[in-house]
N, CA, C and O atoms as a MOPAC input file, in Angstrom:
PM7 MOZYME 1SCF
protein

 N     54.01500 1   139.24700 1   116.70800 1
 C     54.13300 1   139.77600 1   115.37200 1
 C     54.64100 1   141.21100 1   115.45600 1
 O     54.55400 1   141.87200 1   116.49100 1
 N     55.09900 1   141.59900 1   114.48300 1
 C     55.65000 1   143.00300 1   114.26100 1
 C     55.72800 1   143.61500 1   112.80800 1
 O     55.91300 1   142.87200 1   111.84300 1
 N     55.59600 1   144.87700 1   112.67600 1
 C     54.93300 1   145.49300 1   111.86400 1
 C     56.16600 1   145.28300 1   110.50700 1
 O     57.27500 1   144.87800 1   110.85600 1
 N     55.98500 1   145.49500 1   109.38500 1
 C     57.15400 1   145.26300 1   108.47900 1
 C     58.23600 1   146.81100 1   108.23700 1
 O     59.40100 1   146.85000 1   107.84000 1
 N     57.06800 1   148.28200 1   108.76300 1
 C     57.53400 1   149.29400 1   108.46000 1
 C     58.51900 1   149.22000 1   109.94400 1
 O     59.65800 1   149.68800 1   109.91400 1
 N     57.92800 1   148.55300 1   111.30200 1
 C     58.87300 1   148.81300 1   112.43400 1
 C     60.09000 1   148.16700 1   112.23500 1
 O     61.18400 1   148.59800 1   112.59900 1
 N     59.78600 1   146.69200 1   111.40500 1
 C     61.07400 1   146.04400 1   111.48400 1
 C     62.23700 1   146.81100 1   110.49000 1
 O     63.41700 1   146.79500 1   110.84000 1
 N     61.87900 1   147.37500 1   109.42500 1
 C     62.83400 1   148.13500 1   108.63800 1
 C     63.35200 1   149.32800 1   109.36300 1
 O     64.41200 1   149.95500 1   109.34100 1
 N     62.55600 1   149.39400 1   109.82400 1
 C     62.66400 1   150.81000 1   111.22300 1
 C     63.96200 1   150.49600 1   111.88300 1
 O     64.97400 1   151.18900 1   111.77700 1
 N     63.86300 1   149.48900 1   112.51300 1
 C     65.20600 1   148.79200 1   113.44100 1
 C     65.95000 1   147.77700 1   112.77700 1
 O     66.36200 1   146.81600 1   113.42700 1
 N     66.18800 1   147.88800 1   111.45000 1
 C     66.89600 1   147.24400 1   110.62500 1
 C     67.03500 1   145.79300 1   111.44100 1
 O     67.91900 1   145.76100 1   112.29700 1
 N     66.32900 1   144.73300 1   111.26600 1
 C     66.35600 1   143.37800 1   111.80200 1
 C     66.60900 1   142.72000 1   110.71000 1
 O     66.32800 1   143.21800 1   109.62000 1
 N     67.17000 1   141.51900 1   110.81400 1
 C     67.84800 1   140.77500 1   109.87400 1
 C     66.54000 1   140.01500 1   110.46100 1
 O     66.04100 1   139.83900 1   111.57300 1
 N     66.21000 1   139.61000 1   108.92700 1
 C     64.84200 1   138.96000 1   108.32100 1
 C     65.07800 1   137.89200 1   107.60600 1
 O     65.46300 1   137.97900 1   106.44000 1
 N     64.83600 1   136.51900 1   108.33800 1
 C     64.62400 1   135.49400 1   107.73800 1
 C     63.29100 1   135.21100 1   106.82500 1
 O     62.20100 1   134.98000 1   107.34900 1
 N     63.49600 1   135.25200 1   105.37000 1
 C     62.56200 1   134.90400 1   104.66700 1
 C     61.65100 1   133.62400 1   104.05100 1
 O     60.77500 1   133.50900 1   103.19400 1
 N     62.25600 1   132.86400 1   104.84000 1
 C     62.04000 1   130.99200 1   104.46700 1
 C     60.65100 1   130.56500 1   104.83300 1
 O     59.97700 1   129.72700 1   104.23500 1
 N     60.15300 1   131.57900 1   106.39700 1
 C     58.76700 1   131.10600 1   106.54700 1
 C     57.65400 1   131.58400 1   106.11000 1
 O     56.94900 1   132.11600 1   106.96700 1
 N     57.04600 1   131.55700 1   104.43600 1
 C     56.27800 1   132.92800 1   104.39200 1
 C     54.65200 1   131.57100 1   104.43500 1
 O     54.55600 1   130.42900 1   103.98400 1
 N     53.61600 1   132.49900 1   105.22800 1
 C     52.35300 1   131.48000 1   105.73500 1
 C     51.10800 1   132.78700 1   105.64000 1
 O     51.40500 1   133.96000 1   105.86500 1
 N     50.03500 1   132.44600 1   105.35800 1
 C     49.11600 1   132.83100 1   104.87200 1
 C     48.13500 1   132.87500 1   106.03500 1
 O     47.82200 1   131.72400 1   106.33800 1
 N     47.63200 1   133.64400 1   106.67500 1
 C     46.88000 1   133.83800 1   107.91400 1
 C     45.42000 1   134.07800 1   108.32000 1
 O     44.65000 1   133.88500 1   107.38000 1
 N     45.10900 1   134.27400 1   108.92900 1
 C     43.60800 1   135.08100 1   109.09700 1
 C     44.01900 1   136.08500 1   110.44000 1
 O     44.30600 1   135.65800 1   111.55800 1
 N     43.96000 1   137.81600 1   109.94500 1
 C     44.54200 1   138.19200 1   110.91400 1
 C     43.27500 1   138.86400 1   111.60100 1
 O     42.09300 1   138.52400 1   111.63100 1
 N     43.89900 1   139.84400 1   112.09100 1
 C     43.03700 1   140.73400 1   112.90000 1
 C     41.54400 1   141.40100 1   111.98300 1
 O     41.44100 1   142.03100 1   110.93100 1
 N     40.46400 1   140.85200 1   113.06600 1
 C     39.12500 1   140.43800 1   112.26400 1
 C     38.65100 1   140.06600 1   111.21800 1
 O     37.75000 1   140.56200 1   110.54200 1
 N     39.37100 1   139.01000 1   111.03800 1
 C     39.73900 1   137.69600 1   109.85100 1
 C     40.12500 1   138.40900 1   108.69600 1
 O     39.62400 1   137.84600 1   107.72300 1
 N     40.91600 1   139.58300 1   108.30000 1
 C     41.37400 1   139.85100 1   107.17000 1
 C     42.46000 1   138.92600 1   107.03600 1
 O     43.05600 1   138.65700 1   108.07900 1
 N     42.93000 1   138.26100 1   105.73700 1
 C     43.62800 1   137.66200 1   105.72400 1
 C     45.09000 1   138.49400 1   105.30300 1
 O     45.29300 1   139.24700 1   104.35100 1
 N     46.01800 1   138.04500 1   106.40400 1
 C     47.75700 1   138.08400 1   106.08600 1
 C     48.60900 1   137.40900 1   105.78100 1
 O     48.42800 1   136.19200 1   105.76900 1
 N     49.79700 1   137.94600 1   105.43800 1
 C     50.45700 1   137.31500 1   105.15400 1
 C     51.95800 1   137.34900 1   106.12000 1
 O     52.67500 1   138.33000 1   106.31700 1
 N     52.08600 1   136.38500 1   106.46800 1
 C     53.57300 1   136.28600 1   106.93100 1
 C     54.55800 1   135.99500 1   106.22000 1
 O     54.86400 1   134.88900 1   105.77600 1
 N     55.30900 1   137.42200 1   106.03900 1
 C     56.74800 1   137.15400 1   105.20300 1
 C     57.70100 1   136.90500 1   105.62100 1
 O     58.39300 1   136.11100 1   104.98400 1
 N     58.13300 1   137.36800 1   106.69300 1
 C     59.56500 1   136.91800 1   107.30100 1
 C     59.83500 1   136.90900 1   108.89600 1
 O     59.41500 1   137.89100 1   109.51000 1
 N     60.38200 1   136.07000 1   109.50000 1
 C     60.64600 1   136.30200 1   110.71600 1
 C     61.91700 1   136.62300 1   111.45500 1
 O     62.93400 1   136.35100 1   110.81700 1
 N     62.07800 1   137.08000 1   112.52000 1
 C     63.36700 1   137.86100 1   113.02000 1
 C     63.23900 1   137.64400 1   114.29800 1
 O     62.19600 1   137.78300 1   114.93700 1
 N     64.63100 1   137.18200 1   114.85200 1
 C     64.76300 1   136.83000 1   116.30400 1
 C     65.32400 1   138.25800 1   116.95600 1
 O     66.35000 1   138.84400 1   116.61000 1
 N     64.36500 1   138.67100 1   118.00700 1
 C     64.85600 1   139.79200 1   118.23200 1
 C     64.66900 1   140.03000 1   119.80000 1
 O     63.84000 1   139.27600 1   120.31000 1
 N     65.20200 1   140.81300 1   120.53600 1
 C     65.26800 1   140.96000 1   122.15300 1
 C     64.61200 1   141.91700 1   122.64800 1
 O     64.78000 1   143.10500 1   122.37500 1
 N     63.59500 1   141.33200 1   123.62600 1
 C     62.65000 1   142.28400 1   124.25500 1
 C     63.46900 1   142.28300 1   125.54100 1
 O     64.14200 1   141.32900 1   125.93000 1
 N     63.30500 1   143.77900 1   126.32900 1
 C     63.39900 1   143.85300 1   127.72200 1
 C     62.25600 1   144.57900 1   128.39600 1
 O     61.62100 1   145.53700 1   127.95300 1
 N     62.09800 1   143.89500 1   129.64300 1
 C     61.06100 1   144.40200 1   129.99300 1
 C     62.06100 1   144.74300 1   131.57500 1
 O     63.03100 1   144.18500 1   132.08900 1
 N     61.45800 1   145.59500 1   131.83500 1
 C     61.93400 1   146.52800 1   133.14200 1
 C     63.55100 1   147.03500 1   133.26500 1
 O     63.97300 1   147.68600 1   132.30900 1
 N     64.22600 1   146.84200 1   134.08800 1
 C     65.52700 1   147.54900 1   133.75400 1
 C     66.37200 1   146.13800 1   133.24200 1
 O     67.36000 1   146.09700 1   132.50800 1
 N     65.48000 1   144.75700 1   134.02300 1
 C     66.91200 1   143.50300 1   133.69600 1
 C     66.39200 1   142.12400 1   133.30500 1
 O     67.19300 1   141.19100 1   133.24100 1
 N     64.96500 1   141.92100 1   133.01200 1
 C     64.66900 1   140.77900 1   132.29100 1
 C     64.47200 1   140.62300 1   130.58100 1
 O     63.46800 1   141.03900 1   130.00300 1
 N     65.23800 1   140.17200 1   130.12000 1
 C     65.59500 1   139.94400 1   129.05900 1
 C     65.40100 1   138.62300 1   128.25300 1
 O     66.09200 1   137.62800 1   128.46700 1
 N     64.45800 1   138.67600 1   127.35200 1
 C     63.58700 1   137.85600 1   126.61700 1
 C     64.08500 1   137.74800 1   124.97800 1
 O     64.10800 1   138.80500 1   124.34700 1
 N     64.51200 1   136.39600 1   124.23700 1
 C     64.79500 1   136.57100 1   123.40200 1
 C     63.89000 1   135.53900 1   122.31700 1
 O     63.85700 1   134.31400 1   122.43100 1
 N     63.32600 1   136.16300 1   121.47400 1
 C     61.86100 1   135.53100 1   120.71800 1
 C     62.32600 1   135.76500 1   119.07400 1
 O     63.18400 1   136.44600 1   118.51300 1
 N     61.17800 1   134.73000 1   118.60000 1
 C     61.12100 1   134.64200 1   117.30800 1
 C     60.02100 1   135.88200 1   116.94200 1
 O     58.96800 1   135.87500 1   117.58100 1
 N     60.22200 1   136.87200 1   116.00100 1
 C     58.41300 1   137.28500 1   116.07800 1
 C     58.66300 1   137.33200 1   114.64600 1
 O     59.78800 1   137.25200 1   114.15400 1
 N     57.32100 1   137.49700 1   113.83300 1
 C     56.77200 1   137.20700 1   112.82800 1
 C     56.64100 1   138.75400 1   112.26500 1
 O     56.39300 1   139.72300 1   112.98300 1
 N     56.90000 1   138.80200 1   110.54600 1
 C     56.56600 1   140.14500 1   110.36700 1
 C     55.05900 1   140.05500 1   109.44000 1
 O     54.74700 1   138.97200 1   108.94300 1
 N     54.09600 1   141.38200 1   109.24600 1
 C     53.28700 1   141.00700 1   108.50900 1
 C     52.48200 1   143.05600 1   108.82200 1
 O     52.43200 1   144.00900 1   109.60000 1
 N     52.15900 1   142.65100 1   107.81900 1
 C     51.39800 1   144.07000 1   108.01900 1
 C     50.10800 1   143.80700 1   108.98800 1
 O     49.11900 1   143.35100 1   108.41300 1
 N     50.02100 1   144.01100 1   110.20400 1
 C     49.10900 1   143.82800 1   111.38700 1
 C     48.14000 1   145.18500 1   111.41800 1
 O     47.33100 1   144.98000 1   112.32300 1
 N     47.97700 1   145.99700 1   111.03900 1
 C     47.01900 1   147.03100 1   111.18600 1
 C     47.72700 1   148.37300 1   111.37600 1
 O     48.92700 1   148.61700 1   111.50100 1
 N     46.62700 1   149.20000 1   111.36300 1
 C     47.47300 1   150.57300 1   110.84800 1
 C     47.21800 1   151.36400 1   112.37000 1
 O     46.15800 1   151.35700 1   112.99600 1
 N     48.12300 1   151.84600 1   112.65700 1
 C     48.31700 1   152.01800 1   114.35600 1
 C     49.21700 1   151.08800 1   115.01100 1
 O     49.84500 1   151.59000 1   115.94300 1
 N     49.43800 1   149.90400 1   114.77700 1
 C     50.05500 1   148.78300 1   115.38300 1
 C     51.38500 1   148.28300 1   114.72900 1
 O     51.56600 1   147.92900 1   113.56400 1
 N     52.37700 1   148.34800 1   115.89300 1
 C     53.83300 1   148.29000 1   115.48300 1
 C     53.90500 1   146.64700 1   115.90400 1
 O     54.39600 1   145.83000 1   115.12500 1
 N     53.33900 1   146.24600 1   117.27500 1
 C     53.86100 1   144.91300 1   117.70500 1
 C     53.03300 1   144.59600 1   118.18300 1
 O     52.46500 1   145.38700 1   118.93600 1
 N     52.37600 1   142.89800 1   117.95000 1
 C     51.24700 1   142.28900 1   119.15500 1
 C     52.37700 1   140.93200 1   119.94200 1
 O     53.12600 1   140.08300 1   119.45700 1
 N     52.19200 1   141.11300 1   120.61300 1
 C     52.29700 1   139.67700 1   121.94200 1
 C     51.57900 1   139.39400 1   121.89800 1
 O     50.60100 1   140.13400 1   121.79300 1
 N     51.47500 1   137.66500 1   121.95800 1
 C     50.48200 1   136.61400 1   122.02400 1
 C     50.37000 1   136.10900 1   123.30300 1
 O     51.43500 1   136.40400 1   123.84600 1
 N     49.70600 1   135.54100 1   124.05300 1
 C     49.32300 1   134.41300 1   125.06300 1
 C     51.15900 1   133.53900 1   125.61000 1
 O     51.72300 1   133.31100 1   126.68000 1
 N     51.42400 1   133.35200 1   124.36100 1
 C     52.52300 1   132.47400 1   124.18400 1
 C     53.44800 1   133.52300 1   125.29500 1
 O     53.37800 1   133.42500 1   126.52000 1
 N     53.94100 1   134.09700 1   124.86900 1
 C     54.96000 1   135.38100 1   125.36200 1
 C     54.50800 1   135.52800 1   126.59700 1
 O     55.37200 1   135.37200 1   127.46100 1
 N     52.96600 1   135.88700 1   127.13300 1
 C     52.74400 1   136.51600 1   127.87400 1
 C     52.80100 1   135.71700 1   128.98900 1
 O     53.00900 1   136.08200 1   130.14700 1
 N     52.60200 1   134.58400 1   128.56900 1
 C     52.85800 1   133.14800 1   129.77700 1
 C     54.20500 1   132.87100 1   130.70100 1
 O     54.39300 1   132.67900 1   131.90200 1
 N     55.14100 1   132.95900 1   129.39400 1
 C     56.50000 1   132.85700 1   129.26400 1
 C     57.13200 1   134.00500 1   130.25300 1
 O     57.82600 1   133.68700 1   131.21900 1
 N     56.86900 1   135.18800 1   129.96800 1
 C     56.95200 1   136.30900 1   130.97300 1
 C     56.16200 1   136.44200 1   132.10200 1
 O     56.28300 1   137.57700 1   132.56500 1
 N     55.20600 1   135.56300 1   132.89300 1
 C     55.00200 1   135.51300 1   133.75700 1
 C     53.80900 1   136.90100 1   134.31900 1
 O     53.48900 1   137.24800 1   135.45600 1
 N     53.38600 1   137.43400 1   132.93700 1
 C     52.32900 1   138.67000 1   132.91800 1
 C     51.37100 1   137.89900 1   133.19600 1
 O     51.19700 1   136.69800 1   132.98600 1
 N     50.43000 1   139.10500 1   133.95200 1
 C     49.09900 1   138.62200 1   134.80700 1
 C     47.77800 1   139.24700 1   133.95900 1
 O     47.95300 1   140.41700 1   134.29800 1
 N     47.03200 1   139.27800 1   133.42200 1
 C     45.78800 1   140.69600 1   133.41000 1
 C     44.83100 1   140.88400 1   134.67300 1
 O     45.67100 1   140.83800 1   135.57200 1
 N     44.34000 1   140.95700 1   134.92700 1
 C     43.63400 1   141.57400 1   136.15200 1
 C     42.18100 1   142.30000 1   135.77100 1
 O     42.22900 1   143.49200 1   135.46700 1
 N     41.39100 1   141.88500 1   135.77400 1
 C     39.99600 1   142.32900 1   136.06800 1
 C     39.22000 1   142.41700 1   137.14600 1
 O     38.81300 1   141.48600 1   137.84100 1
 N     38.98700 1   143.77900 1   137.29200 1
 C     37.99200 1   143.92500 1   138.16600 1
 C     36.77100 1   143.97800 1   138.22600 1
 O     36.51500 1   145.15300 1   137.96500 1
 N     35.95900 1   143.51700 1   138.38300 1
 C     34.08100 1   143.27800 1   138.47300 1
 C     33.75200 1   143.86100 1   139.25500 1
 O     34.06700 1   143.43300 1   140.36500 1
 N     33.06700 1   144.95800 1   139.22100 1
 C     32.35500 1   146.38200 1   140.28800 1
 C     30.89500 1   146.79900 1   139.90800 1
 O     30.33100 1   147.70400 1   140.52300 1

């Protein structure tokens, strides 16, 4: 997901066809208005091209990655128990 003020930010062409009704971050409910295919890079040369969702996600927060993405990119988390 991504924020609606970031996406106007980076002028993304916004498909408006999928708008869906949510339970977002600590079940306030959102709304998804539009989505935009847009290109992440991560390091100097892997290049990822995704659907993300816009919606007002919280105040501080421009973009969340999901599970989905994070799989896809091959990201690890790592915990340590000490």
């Amino acid at each position: 997901m991504i924020s609606l003020g970031l996406a106007r930010k980076l002028k993304l062409k916004l498909n408006g066809q999928n708008q869906v009704k949510v339970s977002g971050l600590g079940g306030i409910p959102t709304e998804i208005t539009a989505s935009a295919e847009v290109k992440i890079t991560l390091g100097s040369r892997v290049v990822y091209i995704v659907e993300l969702w816009m919606a007002n996600i919280g105040e501080g927060l421009d973009v969340l990655l999901g599970m989905d993405f994070m799989l896809r990119a091959g990201t690890l988390i790592l915990e340590h128990a000490q």
